[in-house]
DSSP file (Angstrom, degrees, kcal/mol; ACC not computed):
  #  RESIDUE AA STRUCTURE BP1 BP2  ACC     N-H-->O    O-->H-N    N-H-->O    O-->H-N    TCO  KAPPA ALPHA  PHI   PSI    X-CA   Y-CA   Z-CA
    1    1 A X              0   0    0      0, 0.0     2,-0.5     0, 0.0    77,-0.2   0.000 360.0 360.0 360.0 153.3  121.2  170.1  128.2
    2    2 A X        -     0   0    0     75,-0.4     5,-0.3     1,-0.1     4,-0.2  -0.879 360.0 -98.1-116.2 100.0  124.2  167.9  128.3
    3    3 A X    >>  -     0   0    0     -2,-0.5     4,-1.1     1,-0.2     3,-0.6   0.080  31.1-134.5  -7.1 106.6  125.4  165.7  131.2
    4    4 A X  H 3> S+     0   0    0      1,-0.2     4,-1.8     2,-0.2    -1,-0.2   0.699 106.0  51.1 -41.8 -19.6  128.1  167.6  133.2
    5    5 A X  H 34 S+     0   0    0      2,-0.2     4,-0.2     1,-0.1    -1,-0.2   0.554 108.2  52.3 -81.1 -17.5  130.2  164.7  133.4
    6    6 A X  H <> S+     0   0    0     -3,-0.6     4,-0.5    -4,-0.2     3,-0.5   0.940 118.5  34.0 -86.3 -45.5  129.9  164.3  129.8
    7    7 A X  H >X S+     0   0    0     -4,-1.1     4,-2.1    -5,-0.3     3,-0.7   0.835  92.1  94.2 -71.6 -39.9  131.0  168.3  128.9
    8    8 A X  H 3X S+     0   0    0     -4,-1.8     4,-2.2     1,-0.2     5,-0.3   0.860  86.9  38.8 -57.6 -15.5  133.4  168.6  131.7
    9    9 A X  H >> S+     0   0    0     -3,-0.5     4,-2.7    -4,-0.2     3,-1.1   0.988 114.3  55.7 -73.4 -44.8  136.8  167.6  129.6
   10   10 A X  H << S+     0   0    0     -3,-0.7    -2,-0.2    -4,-0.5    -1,-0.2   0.897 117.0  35.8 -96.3 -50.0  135.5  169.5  126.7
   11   11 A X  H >X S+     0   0    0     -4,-2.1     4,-2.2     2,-0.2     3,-1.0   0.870 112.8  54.0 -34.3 -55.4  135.2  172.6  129.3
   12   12 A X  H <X S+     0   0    0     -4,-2.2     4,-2.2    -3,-1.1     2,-1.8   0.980  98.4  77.9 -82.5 -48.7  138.4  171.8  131.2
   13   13 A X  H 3< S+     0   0    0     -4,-2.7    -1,-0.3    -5,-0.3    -2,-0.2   0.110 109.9  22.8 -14.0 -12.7  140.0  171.9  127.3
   14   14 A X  H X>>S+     0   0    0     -2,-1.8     3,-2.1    -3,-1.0     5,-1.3   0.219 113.8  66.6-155.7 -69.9  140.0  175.4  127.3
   15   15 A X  H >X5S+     0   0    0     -4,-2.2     3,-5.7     1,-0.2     4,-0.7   0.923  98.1  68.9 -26.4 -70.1  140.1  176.3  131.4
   16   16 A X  H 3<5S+     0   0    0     -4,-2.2    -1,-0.2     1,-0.3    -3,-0.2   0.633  98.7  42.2 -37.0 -39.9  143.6  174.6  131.0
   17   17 A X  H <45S-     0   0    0     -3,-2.1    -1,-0.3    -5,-0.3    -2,-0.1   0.108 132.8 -81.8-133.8  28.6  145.0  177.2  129.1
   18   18 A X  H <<5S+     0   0    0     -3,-5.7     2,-0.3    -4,-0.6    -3,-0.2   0.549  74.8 146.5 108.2   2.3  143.7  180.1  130.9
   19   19 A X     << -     0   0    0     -5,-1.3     2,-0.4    -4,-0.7    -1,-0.3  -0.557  45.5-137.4 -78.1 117.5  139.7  180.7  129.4
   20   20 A X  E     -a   72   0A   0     51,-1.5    53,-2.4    -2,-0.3     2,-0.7  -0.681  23.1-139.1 -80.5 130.6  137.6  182.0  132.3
   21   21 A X  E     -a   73   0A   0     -2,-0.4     2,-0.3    51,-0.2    53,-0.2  -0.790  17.7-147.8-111.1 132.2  134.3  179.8  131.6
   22   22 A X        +     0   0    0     51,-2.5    53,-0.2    -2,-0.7    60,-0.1  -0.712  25.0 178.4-113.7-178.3  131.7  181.8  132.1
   23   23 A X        +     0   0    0      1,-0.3     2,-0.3    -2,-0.3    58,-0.2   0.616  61.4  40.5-144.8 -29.9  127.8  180.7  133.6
   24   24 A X  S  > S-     0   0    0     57,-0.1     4,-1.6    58,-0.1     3,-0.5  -0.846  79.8-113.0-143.6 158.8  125.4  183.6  133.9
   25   25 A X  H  > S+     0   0    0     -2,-0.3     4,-3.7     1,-0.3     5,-0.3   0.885 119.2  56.9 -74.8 -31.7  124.6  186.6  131.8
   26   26 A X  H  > S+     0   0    0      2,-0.3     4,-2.2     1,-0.2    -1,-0.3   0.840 109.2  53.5 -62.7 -46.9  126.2  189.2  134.6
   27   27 A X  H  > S+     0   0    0     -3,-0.5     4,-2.2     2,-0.2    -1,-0.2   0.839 110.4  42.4 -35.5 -54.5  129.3  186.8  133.9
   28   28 A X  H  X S+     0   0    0     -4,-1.6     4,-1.9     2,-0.2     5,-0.3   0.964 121.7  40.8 -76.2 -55.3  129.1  187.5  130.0
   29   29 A X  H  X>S+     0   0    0     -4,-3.7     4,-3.9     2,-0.2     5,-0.9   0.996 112.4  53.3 -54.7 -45.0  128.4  191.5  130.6
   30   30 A X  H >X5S+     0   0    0     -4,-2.2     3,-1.2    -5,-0.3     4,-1.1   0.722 115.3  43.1 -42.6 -69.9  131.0  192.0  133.6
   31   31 A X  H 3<5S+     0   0    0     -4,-2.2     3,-0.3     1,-0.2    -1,-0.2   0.865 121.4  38.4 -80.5 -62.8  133.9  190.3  131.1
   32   32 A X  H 3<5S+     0   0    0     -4,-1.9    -1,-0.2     1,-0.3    -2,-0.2   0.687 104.0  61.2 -91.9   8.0  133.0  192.1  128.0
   33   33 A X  H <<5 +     0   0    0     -4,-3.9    -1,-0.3    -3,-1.2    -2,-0.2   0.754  65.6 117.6 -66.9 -36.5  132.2  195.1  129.0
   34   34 A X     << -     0   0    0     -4,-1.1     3,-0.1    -5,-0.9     5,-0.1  -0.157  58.3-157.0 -20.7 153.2  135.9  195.5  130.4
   35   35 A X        +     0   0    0     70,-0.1     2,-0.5     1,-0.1    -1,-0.2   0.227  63.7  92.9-143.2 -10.7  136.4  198.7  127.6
   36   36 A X  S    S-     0   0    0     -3,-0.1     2,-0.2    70,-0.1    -1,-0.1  -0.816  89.9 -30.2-108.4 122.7  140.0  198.0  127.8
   37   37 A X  S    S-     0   0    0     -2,-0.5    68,-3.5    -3,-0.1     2,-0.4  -0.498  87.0 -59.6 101.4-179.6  142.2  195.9  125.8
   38   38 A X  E     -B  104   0A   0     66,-0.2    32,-2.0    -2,-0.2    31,-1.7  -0.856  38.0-169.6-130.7 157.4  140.9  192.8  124.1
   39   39 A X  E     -B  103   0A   0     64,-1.0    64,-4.7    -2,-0.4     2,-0.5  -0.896  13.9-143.9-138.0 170.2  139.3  189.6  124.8
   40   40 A X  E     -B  102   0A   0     -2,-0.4    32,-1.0    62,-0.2     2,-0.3  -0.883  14.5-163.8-130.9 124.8  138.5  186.5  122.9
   41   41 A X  E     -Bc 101  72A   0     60,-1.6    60,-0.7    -2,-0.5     2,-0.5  -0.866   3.2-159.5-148.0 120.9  135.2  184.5  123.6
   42   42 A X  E     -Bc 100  73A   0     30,-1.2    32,-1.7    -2,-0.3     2,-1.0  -0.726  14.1-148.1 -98.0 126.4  134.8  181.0  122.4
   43   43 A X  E     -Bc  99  74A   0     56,-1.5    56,-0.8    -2,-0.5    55,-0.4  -0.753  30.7-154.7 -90.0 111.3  131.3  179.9  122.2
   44   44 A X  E     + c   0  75A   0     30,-2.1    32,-3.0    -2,-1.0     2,-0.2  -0.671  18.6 173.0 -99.6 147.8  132.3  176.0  123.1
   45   45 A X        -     0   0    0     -2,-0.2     6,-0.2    30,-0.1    32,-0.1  -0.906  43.0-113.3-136.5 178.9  130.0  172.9  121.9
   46   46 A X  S    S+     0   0    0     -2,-0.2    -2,-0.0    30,-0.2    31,-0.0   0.269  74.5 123.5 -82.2  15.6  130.0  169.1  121.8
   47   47 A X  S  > S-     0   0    0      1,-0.1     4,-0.9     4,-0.0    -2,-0.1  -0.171  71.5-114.6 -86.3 165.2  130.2  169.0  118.1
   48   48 A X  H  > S+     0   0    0      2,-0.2     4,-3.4     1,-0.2     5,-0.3   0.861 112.6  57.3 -21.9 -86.1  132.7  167.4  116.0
   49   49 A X  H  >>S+     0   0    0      1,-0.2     5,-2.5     2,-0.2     4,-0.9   0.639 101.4  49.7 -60.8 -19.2  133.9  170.2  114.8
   50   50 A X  H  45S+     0   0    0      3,-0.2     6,-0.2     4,-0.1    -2,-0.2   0.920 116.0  48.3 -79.5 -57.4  134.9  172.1  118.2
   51   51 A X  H  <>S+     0   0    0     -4,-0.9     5,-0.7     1,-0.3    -2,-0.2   0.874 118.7  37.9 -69.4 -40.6  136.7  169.1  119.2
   52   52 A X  H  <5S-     0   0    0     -4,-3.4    -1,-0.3     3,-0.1    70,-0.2   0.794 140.6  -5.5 -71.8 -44.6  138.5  168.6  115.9
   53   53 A X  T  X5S+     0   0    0     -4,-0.9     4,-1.5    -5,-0.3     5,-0.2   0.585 122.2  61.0-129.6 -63.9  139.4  172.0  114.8
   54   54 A X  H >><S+     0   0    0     -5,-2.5     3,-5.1    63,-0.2     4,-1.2   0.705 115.3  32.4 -42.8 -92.9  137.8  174.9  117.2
   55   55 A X  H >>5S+     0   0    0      1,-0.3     3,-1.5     2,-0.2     4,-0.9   0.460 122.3  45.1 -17.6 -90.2  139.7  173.8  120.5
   56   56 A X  H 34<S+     0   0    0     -5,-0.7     4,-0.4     1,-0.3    -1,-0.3   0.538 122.9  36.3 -58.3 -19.1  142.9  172.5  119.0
   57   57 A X  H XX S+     0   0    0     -3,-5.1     3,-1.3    -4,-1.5     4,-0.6   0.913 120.9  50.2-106.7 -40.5  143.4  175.9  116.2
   58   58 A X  H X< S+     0   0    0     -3,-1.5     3,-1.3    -4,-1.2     4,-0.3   0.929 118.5  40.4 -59.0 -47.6  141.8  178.4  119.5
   59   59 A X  T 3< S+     0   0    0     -4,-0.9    -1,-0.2     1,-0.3    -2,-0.2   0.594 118.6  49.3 -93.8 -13.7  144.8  176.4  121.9
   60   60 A X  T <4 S+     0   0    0     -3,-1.3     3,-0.3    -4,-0.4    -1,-0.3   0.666 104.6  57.7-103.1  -9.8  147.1  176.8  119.0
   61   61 A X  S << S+     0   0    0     -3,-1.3     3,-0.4    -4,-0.6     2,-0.2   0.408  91.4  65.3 -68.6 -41.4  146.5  180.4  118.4
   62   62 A X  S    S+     0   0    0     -4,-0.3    -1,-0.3     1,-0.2    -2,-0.1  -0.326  82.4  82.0-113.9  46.8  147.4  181.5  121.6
   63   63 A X  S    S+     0   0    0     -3,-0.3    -1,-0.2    -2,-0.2    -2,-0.2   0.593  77.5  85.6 -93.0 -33.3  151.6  180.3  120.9
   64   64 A X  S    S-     0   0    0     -3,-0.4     3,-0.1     2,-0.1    -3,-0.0   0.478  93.3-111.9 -56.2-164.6  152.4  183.4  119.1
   65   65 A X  S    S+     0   0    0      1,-0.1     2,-0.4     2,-0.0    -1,-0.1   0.911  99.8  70.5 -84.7 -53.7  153.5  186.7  120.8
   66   66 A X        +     0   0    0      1,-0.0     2,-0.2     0, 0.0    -2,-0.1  -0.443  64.7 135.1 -62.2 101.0  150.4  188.6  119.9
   67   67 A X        -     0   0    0     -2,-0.4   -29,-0.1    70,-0.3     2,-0.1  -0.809  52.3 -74.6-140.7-165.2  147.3  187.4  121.8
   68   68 A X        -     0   0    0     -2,-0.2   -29,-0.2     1,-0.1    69,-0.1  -0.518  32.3-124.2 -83.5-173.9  144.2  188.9  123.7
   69   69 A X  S    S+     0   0    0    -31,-1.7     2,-0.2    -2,-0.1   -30,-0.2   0.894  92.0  15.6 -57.7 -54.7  144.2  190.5  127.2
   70   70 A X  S    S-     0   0    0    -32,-2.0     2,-0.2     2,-0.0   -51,-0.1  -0.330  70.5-142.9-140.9 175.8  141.5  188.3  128.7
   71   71 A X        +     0   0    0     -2,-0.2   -51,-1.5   -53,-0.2     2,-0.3  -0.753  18.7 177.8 177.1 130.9  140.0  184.9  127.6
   72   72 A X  E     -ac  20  41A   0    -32,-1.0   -30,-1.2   -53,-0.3     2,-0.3  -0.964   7.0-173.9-161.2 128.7  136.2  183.7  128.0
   73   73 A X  E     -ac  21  42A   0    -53,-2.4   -51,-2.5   -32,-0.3     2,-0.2  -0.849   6.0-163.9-122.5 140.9  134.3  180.7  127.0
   74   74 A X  E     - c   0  43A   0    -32,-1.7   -30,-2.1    -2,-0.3     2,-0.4  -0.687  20.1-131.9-100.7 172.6  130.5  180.0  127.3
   75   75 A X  E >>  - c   0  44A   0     -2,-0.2     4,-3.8     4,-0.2     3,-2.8  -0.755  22.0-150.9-131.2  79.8  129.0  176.1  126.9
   76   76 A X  T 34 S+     0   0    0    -32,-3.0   -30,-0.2    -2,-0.4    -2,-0.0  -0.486  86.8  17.1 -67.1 144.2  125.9  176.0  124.4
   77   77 A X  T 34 S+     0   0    0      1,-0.2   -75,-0.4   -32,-0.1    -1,-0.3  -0.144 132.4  55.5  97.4 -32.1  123.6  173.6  125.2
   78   78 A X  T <4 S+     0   0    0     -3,-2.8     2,-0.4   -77,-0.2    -1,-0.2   0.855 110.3  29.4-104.7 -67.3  125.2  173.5  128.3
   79   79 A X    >X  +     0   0    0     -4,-3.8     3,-2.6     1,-0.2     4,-2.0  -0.312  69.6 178.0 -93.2  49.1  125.2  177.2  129.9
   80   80 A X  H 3>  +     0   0    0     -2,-0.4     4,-2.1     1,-0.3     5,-0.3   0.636  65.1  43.1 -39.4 -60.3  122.3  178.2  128.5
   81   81 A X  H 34 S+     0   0    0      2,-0.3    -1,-0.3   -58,-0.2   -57,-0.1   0.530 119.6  50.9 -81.5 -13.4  121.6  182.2  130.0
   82   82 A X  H <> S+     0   0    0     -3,-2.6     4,-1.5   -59,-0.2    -2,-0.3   0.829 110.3  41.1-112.4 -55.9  125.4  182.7  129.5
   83   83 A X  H  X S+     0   0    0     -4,-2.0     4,-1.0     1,-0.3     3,-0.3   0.896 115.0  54.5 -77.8 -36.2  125.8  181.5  125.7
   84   84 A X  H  X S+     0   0    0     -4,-2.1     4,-1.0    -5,-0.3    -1,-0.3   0.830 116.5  40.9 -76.0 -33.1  122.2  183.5  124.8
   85   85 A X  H  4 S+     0   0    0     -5,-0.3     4,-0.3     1,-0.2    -2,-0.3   0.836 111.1  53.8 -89.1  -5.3  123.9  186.8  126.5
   86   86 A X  H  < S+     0   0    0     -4,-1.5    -2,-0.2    -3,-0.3    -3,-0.2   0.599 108.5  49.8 -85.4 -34.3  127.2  186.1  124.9
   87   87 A X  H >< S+     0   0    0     -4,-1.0     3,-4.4    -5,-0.2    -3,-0.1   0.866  93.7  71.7 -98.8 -60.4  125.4  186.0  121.5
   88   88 A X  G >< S+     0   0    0     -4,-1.0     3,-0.6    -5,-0.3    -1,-0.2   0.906 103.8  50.2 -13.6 -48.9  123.4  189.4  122.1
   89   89 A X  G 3  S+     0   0    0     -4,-0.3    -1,-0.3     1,-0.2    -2,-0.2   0.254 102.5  56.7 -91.0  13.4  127.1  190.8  121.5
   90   90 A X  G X  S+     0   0    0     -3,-4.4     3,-0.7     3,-0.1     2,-0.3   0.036  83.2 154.4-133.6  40.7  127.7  189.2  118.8
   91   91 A X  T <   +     0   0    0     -3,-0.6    17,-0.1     1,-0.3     3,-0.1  -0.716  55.3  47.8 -93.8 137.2  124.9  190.5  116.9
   92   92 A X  T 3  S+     0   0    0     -2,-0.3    -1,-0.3     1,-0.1    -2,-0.0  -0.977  99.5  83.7 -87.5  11.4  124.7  190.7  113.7
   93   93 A X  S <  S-     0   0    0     -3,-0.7    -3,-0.1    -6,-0.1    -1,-0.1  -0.250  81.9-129.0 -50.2 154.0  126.0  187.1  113.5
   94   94 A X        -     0   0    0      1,-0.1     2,-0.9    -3,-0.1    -1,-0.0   0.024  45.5 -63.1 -79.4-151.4  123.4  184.8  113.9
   95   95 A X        +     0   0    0     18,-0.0     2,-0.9     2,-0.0    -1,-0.1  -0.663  61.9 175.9 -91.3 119.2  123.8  182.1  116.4
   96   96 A X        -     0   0    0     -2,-0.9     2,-0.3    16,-0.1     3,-0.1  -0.879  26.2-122.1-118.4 140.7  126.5  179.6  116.0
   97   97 A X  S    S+     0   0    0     -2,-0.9     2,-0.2     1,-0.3   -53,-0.1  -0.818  96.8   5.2-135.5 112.2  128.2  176.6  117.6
   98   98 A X  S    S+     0   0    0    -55,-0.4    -1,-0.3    -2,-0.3     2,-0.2   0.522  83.4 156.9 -98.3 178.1  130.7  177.0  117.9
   99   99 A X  E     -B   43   0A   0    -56,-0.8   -56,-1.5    -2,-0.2     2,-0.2  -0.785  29.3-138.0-155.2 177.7  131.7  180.0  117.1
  100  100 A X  E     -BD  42 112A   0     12,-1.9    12,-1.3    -2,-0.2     2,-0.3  -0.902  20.2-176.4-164.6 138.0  135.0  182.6  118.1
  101  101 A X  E     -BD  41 111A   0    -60,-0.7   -60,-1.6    -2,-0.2     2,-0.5  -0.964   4.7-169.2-147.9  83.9  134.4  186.4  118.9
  102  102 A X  E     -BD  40 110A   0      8,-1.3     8,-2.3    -2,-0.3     7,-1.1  -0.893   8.5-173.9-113.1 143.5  137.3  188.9  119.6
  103  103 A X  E     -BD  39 108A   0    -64,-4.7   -64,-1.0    -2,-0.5     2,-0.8  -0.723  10.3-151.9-118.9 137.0  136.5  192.2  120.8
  104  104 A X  E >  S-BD  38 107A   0      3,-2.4     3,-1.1    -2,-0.4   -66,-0.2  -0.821  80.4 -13.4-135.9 133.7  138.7  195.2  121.4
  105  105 A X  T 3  S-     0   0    0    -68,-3.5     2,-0.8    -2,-0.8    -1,-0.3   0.970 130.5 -51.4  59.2  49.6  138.1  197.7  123.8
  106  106 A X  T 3  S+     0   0    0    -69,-0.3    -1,-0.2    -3,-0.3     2,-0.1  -0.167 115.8 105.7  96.1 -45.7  134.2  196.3  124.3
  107  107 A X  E <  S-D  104   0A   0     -3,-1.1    -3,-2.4    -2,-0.8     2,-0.5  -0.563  79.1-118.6-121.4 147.4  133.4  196.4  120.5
  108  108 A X  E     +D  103   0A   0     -5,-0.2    -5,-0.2    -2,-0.1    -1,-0.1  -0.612  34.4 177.0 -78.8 111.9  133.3  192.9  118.6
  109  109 A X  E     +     0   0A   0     -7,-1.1     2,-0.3    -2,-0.5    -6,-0.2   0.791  58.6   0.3 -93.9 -40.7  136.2  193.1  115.8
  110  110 A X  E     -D  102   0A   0     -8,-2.3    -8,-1.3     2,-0.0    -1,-0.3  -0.972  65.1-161.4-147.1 154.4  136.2  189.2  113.8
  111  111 A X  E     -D  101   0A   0     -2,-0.3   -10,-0.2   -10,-0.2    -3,-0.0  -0.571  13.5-142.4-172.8 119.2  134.3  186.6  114.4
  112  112 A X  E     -D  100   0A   0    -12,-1.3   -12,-1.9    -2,-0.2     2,-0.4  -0.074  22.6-171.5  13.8 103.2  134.4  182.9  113.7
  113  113 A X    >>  -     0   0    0      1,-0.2     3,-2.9   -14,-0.2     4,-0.6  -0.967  39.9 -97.0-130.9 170.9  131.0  180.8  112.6
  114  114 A X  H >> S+     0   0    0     -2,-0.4     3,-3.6     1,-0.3     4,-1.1   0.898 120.5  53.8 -28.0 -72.1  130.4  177.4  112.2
  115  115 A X  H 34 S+     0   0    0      1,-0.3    -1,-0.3     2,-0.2   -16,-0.1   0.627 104.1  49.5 -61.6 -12.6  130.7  177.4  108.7
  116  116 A X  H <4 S+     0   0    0     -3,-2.9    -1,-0.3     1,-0.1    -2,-0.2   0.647 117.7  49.9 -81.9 -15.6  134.2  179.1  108.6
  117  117 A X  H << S+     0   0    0     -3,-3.6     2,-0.4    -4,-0.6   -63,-0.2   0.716  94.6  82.3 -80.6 -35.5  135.2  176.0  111.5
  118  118 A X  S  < S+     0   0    0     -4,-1.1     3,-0.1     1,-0.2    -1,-0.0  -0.738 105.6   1.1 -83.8 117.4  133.9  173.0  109.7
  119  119 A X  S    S+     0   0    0      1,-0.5    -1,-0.2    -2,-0.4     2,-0.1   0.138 106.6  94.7  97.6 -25.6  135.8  171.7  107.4
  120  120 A X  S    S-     0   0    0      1,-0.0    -1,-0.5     4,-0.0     2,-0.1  -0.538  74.8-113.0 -96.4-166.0  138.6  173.8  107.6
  121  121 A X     >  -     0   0    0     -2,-0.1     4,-1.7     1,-0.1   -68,-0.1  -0.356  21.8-102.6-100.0-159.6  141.6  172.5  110.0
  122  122 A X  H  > S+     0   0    0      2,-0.2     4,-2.2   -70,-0.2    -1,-0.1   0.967 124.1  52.0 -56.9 -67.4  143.4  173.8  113.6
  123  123 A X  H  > S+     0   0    0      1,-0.3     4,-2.1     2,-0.2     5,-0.3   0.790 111.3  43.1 -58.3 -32.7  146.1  175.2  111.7
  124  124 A X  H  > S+     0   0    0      2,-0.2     4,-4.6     3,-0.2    -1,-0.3   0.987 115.9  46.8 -63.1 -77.3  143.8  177.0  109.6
  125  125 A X  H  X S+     0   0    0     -4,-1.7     4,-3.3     1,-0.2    -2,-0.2   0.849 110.6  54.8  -1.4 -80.6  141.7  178.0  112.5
  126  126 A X  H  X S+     0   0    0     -4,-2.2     4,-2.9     2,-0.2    -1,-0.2   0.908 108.4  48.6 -14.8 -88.9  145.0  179.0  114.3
  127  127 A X  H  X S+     0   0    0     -4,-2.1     4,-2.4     2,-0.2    -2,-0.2   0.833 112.0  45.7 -34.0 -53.7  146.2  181.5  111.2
  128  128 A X  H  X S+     0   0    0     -4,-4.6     4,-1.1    -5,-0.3    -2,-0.2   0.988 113.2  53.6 -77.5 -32.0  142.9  183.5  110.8
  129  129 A X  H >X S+     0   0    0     -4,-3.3     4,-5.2    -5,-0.3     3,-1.4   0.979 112.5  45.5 -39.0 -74.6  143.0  183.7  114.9
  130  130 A X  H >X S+     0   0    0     -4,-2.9     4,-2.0     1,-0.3     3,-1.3   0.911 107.8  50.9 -39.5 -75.9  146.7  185.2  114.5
  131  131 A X  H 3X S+     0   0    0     -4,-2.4     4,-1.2     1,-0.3    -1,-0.3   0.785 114.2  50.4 -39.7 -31.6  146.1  188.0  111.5
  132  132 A X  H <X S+     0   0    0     -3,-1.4     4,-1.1    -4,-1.1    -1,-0.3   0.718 113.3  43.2 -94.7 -30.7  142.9  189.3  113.9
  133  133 A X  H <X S+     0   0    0     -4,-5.2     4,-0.8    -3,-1.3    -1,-0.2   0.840 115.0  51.3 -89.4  -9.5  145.5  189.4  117.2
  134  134 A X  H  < S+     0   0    0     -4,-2.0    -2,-0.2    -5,-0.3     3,-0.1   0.981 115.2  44.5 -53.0 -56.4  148.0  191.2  114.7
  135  135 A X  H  < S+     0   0    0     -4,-1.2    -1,-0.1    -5,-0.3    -2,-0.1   0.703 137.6   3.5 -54.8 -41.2  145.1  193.5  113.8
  136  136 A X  H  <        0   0    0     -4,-1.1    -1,-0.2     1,-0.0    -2,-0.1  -0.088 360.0 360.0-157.7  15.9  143.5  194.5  117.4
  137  137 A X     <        0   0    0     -4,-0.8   -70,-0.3    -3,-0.1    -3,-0.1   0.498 360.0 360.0-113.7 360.0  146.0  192.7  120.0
């Protein structure tokens, strides 16, 4: 686990622009069971690579016309029971951090692992975000 004082910008980073942080696994079900419309859950970490490309291409993603319904964040490392039910639904990916998940209507449509986030940039990030709300937003 990770200091709260140390995580909270890296949290607020995402709250700011409208991401319901979720805490508990009832959290994780309530918000992606919703069976209408689509939502986006970013599995947020302290890594490098969230701060460098996830955040800034997820925050940069959401300028277009086309976005989800809803927005939903978990905190590996951090929120432990939330990011281990969040991951349940994202099966058959394995586990990643970070990672980016949008589901329409309930059912997991694209999804974002480490290795497609590291290394590439925001803008990058950003682009494949967009073609997937074109697709299912």
């Amino acid at each position: 686990m990770y200091p709260p004082e140390l995580v909270a910008p890296m949290k607020q980073d995402l709250v700011s622009v409208g991401f319901e942080q979720l805490v508990s696994a009832e959290e994780v079900d309530s918000a992606i069971n919703q069976k209408e419309g689509s939502l986006l859950v970013v599995v947020n970490s302290v890594c490098g690579c969230a701060a460098g490309n996830m955040r800034p291409g997820v925050k940069l993603s959401l300028n277009g016309d086309l976005k989800p319904n809803r927005l939903a964040t978990v905190f590996a490392g951090v929120d432990s029971e939330a990011t281990a039910q969040a991951r349940k639904y994202f099966l058959p990916y394995p586990p990643s951090s970070p990672s980016i998940a949008l589901f329409k209507d309930g059912k997991l449509v694209h999804f974002l692992e480490r290795h497609h986030i590291e290394g590439g940039s925001a803008q990058m990030i950003a682009e494949n975000l967009q073609e997937a709300y074109k697709a299912y937003c």
